[in-house]
C-alpha positions in Angstrom: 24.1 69.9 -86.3 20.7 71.4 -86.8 19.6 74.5 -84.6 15.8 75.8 -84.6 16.7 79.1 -84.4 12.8 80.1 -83.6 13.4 78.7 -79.6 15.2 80.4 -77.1 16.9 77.5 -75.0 17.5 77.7 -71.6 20.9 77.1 -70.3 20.6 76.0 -66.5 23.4 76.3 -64.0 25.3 73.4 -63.0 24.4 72.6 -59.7 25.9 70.2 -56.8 23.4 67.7 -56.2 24.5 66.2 -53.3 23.8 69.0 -51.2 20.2 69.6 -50.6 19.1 73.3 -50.1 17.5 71.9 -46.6 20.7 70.9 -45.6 23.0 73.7 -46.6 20.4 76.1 -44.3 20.8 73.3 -41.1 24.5 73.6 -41.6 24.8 77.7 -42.5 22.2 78.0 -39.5 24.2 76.0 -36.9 27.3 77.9 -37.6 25.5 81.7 -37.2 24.0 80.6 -34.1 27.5 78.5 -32.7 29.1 82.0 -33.6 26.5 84.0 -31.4 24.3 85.6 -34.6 20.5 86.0 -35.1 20.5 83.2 -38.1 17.5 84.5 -39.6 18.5 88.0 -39.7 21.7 86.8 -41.1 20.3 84.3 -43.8 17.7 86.8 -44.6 20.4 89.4 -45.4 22.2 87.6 -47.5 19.1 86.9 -49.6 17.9 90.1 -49.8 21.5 91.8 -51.3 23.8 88.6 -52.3 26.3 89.5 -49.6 28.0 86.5 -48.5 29.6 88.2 -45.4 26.2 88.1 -43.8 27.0 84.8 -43.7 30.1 83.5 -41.4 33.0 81.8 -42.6 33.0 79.4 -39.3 32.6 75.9 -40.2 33.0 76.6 -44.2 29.0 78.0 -44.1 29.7 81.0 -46.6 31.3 78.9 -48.9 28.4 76.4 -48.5 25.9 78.6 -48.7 27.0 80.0 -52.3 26.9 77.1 -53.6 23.0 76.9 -53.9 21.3 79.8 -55.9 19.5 82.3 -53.7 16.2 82.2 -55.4 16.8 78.3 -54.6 16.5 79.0 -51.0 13.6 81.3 -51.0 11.8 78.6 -53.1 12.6 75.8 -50.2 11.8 78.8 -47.6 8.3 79.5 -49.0 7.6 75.3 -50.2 8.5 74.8 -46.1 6.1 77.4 -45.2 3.3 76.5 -47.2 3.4 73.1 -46.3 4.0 73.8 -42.5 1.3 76.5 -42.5 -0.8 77.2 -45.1 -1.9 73.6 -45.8 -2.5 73.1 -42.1 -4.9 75.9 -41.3 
């Protein structure tokens, strides 16, 4: 086998593709607010310092929810936003 040594590669975590980021935050958001939480505040949390128990266990949502890389939500956070907003105005 023949490696160019001159190129970093880029190893890319595995991820489960049949979950969407969209739906894991429907799901993770329907369980905070079933449980009586501020969802945002509680998603927005968890982004911020990688706690998962900002994130309830109800309805499997903290497992869900660490199943999709963080910076993967804030990119679908902020590509919803701009299209919702910033291409509107």
């Amino acid at each position: 086998m023949n490696h160019d040594l001159s190129n970093t590669q880029i190893i890319r975590p595995l991820q489960d593709s049949s979950l969407a980021v969209t739906e894991v935050l429907e799901r993770v958001y329907e369980a905070l607010n079933e449980k009586g939480y501020n969802p945002i505040s509680q998603i927005v949390g968890y982004i911020m310092s990688g706690d998962p128990t900002y994130i309830t266990s109800y309805k499997g949502a903290r497992s869900l929810i660490m199943k999709v890389e963080r910076d993967e939500i804030l990119e679908e956070l902020m590509r919803n936003y701009v299209e919702n907003k910033l291409k509107k105005a």
